[in-house]
C-alpha positions as CSV (number, residue, x, y, z in Angstrom):
1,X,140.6,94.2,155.3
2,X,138.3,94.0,158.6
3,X,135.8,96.1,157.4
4,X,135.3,94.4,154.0
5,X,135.1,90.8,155.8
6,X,132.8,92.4,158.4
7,X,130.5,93.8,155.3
8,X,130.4,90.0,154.0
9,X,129.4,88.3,156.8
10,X,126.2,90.7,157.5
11,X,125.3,90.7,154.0
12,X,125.4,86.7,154.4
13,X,123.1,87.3,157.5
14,X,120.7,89.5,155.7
15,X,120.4,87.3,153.6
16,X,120.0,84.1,155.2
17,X,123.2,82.3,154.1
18,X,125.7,82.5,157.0
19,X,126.3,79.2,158.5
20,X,127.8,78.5,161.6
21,X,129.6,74.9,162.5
22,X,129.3,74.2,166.1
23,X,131.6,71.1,167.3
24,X,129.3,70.0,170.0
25,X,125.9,70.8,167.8
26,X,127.5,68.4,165.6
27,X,128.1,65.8,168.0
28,X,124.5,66.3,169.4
29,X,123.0,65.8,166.1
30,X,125.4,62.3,165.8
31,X,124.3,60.9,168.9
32,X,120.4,62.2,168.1
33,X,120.8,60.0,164.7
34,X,122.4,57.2,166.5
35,X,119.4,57.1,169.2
36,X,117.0,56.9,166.3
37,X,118.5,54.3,164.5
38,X,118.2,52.6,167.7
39,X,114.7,53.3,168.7
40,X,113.5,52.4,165.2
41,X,115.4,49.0,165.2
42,X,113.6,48.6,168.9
43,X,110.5,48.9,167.5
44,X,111.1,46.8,164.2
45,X,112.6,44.3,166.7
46,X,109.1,44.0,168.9
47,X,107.2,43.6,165.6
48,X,108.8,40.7,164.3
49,X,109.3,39.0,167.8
50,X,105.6,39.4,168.1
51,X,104.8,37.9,164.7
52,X,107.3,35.4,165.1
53,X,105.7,33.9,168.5
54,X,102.2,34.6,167.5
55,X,103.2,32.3,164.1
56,X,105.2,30.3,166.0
57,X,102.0,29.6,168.7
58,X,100.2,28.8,165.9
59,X,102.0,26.2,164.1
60,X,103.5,28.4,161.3
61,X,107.3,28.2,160.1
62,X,107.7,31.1,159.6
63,X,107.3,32.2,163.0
64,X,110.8,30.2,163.2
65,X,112.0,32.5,160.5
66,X,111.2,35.6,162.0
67,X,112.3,35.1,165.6
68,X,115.8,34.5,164.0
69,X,115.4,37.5,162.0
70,X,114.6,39.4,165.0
71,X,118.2,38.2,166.5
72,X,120.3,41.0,165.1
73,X,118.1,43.7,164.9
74,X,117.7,43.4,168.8
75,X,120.9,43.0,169.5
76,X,122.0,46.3,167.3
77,X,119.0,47.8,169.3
78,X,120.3,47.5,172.8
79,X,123.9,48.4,171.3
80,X,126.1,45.0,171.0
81,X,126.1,45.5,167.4
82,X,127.3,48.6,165.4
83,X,126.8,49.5,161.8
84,X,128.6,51.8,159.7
């Protein structure tokens, strides 16, 4: 009954093994990932832009290479692009 379910769940808690699923903590946590997956492509996005005029200033191929590289990862950056 009540009193044996109520017995479980504060041993649980004693011992550090209740868990609690929150619908909106979840969808927090989702959004947080997304944003970082964002942020980090942002960032990888600058780096090879950079390189890729620098090189390209310079009279390097593969500056070529790596502006067109850069493309998608912007693009999935600012959000026109969405991966699994």
């Amino acid at each position: 009954g009540l009193p044996a379910r109520l017995d479980g769940v504060l041993s649980r808690l004693e011992q550090g093994n209740l868990n609690v699923r929150s619908l909106e903590v979840e969808k927090g946590l989702r959004r947080l990932d997304g944003s970082t997956r964002r942020v980090t492509s942002a960032i990888l996005f600058a780096v090879l832009f950079a390189g890729g005029v620098a090189l390209r200033l310079s009279g390097d191929d593969l500056g070529t290479a790596l502006l067109i590289l850069s493309a998608p990862i912007g693009l999935y950056a600012i959000g026109f692009l969405r991966l699994p």
